[in-house]
Backbone bond lengths (Angstrom), bond angles and torsions (degrees), N, CA, C in turn:
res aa  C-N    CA-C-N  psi(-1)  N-CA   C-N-CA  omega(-1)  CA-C   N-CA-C  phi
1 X - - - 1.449 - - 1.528 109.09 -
2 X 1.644 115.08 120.44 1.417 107.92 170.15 1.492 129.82 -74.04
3 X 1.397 130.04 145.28 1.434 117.48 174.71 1.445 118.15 -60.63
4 X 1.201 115.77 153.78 1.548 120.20 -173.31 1.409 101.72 -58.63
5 X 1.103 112.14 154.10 1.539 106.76 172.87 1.708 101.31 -99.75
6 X 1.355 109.71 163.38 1.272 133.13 -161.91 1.402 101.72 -112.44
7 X 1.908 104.78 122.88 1.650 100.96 172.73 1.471 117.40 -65.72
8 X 1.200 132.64 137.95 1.415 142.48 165.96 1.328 120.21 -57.60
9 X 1.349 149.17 97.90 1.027 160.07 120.02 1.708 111.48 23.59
10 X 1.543 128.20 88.00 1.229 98.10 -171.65 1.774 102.74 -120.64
11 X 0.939 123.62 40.27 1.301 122.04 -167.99 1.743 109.39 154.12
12 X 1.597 114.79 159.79 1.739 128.90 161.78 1.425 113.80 -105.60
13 X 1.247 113.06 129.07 1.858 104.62 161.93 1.827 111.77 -104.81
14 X 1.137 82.10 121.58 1.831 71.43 167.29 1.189 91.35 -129.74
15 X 2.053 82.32 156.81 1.804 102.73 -168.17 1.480 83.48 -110.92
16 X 1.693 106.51 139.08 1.477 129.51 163.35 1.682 105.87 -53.84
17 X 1.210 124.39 146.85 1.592 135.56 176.84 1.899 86.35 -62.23
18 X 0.986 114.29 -49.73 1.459 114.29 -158.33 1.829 106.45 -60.92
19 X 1.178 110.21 -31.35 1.362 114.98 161.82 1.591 109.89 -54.33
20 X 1.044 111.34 -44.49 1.522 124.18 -148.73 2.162 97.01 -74.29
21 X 1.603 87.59 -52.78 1.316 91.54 179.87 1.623 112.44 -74.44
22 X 1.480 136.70 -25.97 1.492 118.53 165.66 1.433 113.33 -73.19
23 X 1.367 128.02 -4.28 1.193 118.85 -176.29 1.732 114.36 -77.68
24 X 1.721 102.35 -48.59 1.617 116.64 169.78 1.577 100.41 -67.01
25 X 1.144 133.55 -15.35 1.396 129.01 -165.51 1.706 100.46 -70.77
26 X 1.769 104.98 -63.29 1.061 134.33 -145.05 1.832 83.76 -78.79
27 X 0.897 114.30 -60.16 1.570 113.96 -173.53 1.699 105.26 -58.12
28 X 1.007 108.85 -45.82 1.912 96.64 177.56 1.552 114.40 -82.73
29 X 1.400 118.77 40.37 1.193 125.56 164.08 1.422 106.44 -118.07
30 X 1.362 95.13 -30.11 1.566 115.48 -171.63 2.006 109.87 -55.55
31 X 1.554 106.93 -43.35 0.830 118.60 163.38 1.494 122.22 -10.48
32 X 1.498 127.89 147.45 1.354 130.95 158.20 1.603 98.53 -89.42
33 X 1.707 113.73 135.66 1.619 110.33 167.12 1.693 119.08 80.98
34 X 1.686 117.25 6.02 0.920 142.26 177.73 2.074 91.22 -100.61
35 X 1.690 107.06 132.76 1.194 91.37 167.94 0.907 109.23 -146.52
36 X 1.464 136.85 8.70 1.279 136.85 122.46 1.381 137.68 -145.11
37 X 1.630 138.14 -156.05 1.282 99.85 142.23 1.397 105.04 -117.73
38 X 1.769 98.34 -170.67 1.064 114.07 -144.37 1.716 95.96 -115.86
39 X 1.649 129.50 140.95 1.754 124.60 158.30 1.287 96.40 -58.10
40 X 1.109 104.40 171.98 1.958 151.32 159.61 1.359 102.06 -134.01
41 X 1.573 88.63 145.09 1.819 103.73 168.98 1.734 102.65 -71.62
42 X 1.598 98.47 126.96 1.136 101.26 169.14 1.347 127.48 93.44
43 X 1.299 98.42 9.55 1.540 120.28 -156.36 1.667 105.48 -85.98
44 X 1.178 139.44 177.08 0.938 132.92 -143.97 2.092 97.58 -112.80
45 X 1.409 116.66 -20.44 0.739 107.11 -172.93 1.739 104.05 -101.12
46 X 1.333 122.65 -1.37 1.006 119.62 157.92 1.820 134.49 -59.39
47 X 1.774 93.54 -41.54 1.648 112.12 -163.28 1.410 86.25 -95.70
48 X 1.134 152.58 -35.23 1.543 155.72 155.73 1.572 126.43 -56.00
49 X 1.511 116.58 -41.40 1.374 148.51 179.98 1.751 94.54 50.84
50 X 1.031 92.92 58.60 1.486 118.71 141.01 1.365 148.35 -90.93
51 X 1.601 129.29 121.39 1.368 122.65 -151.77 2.655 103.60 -81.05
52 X 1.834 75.21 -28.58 1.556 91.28 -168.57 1.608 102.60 -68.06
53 X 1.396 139.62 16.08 1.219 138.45 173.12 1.248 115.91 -110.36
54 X 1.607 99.64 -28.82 1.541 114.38 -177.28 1.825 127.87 -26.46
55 X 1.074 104.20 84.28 1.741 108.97 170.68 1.444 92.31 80.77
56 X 1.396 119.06 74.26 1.148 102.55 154.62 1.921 103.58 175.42
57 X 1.100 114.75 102.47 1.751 135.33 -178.35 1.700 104.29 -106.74
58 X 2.098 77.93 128.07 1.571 85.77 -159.99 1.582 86.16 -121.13
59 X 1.424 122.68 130.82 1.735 112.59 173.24 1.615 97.82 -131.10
60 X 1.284 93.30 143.37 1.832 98.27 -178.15 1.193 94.20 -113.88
61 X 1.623 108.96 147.17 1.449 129.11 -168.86 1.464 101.05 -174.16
62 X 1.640 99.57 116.49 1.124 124.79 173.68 1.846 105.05 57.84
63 X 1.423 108.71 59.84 1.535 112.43 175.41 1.756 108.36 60.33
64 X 1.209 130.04 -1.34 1.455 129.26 165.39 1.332 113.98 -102.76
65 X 1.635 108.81 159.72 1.497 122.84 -176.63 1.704 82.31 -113.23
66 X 1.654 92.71 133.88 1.461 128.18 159.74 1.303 109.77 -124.84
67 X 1.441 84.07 119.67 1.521 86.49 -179.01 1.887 114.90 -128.29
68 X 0.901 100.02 166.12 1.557 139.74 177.85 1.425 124.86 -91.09
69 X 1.256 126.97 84.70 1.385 117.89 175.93 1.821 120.59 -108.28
70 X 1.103 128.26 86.55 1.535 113.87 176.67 1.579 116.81 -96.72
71 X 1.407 105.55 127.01 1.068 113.60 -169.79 1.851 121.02 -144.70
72 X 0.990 125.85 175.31 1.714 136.86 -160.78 1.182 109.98 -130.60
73 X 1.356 102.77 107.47 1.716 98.99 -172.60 1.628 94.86 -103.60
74 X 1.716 89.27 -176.48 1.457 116.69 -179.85 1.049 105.54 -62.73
75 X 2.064 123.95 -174.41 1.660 108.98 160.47 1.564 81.60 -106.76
76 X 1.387 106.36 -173.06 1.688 98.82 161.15 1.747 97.73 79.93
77 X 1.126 126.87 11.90 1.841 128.13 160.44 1.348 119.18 -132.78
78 X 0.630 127.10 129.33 1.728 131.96 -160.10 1.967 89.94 -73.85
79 X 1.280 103.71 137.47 1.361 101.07 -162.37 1.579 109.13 -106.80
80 X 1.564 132.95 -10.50 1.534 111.01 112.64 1.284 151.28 -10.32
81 X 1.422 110.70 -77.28 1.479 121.79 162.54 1.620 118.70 -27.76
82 X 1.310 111.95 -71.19 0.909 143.43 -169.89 1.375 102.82 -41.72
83 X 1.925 115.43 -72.28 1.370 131.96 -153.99 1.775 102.42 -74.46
84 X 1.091 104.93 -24.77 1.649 137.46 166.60 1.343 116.37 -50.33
85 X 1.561 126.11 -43.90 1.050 131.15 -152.57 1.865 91.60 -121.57
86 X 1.376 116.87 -24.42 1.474 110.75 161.99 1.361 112.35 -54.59
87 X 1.518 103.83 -62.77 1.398 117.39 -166.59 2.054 105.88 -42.67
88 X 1.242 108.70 -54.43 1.548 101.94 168.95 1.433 120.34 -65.98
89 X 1.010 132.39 -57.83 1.270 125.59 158.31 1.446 119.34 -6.30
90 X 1.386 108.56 -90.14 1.278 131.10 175.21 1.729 109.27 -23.11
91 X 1.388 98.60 -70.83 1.322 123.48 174.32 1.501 119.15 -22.05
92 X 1.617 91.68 -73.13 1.720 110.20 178.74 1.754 111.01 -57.38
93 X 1.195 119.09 -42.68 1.406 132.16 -160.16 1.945 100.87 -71.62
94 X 1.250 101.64 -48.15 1.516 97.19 178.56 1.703 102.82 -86.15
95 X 0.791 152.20 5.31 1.495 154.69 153.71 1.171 114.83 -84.73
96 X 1.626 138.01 -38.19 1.029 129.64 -164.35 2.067 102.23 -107.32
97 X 1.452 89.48 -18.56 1.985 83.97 176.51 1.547 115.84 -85.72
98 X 1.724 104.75 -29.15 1.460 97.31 -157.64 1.785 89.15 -140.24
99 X 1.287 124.67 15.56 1.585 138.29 146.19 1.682 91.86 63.49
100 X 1.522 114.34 31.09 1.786 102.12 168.05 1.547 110.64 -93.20
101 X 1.322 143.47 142.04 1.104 134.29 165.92 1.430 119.63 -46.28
102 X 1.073 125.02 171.15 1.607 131.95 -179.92 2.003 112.29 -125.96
103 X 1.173 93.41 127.02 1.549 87.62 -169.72 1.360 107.50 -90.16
104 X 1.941 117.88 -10.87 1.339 99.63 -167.18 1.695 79.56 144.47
105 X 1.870 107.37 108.42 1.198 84.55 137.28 1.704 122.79 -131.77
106 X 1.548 109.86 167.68 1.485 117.59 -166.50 1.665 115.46 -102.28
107 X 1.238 112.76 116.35 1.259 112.94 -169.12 1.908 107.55 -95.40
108 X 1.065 93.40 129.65 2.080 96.85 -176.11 1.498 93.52 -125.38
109 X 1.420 88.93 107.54 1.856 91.92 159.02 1.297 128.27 -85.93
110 X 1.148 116.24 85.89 1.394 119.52 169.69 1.787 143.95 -16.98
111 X 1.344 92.12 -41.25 1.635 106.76 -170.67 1.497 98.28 179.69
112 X 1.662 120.09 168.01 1.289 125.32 -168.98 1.918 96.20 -136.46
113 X 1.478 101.74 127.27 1.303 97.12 -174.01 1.404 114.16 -93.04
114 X 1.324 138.50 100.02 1.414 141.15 -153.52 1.862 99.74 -85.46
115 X 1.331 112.51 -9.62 1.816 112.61 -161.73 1.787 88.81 -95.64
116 X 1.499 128.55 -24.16 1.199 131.43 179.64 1.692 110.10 -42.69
């Protein structure tokens, strides 16, 4: 019996953070009852004044994405549900586009938009 043969290694991909952050961006808009996002002090789209950073801190540790989502919901959605259904979202979307594990992400609702 021969040993299995071993696939060959032919190259690295690395994904830019900036990928990482329009991906959770774009998906927690996607949301039902999500109505926008939200700054942080210090945040990246503030000191940059960039819209593509907007509410959303991505830190890798130990080959996983932790992420950061702050965001402004609707009134009128149960805000469980909601932060619940980011958190998978999020989750699935950076695992299934760019195959990195997910360490956890944390949803902070900022404020509730009652004029929505």
């Amino acid at each position: 019996m021969e040993p299995l043969a071993m696939e060959k290694e032919i190259g690295k991909t690395t994904i830019s953070p900036e990928v990482l952050h329009k991906i959770a961006r774009l998906t927690t808009l996607s949301v039902q009852g999500v109505s926008r996002m939200a700054c942080y002090r210090g945040s990246m789209e503030q000191l940059l004044g960039k819209d593509e950073f907007k509410g959303v801190k991505v830190h890798i540790r130990d080959d996983k994405a932790n992420v950061d989502i702050f965001v402004v919901l609707m009134n009128n959605f149960n805000v469980r549900d909601v932060s619940r259904e980011i958190q998978a979202r999020v989750s699935r979307a950076i695992t299934e586009m760019v195959g990195m594990k997910v360490g956890g992400v944390t949803v902070h609702v900022m404020d509730i938009d009652f004029n929505a």
